[in-house]
C-alpha positions as CSV (number, residue, x, y, z in Angstrom):
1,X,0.0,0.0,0.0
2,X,1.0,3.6,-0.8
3,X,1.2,6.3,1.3
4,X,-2.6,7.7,-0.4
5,X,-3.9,4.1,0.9
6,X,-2.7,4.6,4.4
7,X,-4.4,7.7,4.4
8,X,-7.6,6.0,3.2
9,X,-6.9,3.3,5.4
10,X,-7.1,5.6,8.6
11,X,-10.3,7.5,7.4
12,X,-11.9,3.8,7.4
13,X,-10.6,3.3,10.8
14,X,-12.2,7.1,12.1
15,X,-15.5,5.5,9.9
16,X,-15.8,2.5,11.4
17,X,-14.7,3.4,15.0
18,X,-17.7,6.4,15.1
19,X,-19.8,3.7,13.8
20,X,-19.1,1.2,16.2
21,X,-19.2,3.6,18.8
22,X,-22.9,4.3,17.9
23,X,-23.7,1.1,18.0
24,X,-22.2,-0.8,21.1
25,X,-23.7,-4.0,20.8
26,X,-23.6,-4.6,17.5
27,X,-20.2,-3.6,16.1
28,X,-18.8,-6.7,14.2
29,X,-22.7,-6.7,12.3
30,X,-22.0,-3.0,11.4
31,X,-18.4,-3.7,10.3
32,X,-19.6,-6.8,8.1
33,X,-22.4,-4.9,6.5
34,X,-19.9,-2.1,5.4
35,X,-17.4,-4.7,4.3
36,X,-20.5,-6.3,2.2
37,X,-21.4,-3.6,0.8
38,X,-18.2,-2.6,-0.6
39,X,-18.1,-5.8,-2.1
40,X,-21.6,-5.4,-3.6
41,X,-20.7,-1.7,-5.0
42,X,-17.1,-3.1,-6.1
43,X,-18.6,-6.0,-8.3
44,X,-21.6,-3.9,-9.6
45,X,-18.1,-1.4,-10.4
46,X,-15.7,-4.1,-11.9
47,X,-18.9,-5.5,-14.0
48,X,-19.8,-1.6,-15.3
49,X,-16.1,-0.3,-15.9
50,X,-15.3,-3.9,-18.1
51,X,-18.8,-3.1,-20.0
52,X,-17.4,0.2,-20.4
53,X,-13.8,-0.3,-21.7
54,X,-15.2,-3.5,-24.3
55,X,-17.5,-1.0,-26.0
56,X,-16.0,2.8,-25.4
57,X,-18.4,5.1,-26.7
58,X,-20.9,7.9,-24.9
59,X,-24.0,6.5,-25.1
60,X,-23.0,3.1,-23.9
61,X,-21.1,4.7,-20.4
62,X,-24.8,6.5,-20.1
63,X,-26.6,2.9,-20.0
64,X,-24.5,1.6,-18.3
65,X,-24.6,3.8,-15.3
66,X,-28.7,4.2,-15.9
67,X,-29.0,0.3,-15.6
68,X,-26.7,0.2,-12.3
69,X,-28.8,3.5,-11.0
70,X,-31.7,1.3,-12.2
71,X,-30.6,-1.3,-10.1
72,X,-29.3,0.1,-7.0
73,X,-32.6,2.5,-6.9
74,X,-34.9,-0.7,-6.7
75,X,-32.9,-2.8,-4.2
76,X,-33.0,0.2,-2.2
77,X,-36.8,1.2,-2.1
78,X,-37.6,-2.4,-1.9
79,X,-35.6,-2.0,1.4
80,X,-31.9,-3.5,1.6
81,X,-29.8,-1.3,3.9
82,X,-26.6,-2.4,2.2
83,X,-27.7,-1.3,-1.3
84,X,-27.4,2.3,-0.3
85,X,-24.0,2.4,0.1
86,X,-23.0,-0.4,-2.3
87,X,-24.4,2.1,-4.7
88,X,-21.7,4.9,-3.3
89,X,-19.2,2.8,-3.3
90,X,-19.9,1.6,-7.1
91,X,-20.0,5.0,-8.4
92,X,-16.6,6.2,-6.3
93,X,-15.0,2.9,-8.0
94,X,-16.0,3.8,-11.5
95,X,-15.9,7.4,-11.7
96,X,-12.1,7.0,-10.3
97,X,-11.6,4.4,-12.8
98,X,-13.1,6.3,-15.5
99,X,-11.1,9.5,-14.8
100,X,-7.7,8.2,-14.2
101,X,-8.1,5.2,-16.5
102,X,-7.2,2.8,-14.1
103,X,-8.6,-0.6,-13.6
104,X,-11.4,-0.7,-11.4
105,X,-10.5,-4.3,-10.3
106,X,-7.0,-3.1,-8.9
107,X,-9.0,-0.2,-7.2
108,X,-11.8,-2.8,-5.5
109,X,-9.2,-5.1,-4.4
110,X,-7.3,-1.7,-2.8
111,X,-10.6,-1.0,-1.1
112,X,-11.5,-3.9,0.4
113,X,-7.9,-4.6,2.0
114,X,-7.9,-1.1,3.3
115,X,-11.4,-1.8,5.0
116,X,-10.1,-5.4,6.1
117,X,-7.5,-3.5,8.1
118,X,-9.5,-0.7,9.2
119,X,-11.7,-3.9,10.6
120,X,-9.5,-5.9,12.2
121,X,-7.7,-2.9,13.7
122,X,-10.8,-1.3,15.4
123,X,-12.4,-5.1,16.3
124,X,-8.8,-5.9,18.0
125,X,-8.8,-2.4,19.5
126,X,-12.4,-2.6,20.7
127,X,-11.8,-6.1,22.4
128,X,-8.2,-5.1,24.1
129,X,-9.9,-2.5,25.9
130,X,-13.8,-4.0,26.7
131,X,-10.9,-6.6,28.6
132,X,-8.9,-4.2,30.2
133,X,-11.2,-1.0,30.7
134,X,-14.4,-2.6,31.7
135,X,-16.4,1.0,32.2
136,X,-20.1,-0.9,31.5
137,X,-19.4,-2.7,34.9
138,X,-18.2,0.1,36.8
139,X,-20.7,2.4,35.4
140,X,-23.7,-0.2,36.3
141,X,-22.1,0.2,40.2
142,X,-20.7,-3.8,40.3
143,X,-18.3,-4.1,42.6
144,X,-14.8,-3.8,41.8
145,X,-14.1,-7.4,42.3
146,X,-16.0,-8.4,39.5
147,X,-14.4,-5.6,37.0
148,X,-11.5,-7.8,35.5
């Protein structure tokens, strides 16, 4: 990873560690929904951007992104959560690999490591100190022998 990925890497970690934060009980559900969903809005990328490059021409880019809009727009009103941002994440992936003419396979693959990490960094970080900075028990008033 480049120094631009650590970056990215970092703002995933601030992301997910709000995230988590908002949602005590349920972190490793909110960090596999955001790690689904990049892979939902990376394949619905990797499968535009090839449809793209095989046939390069205006009008085809314009279908293209209509049909995935298309898509996204009815997963999302018939209620999947993850659709929302699978459908952010898709358009980040092939606008950026439209623009710079890079492949949008190299760029999902770059993504979802950097989320992995930003994952397994805040899960570690979460459990290291639920062990060793139990404030739950001490703010429900257990007494300290219990607080381990």
């Amino acid at each position: 990873m480049t120094g631009s990925n650590s970056f990215y890497t970092l703002i995933f970690v601030a992301l997910l560690s709000s995230q988590l934060a908002a949602s005590t009980g349920s972190g490793p559900i909110v960090a596999r929904g955001m790690l689904l969903s990049n892979l939902i809005g990376g394949g619905a990328a990797f499968v535009a951007y090839e449809t793209i490059v095989i046939a390069p021409l205006p009008m085809i880019a314009v279908l293209v992104v209509l049909t995935m809009s298309l898509f996204f727009a009815s997963r999302i009103a018939s209620g999947d959560q993850l659709s929302a941002s699978g459908f952010t994440v898709a358009l980040l992936l092939l606008g950026g690999s439209l623009v710079f003419a890079n492949d949008a396979d190299e760029r999902l693959v770059d993504r979802i490591a950097q989320i992995a990490l930003a994952i397994g960094y805040i899960l570690v970080a979460y459990v290291l100190v639920d062990r060793w900075l139990p404030v739950q028990k001490m703010m429900m008033g257990a007494p300290k022998s219990e607080w381990r």
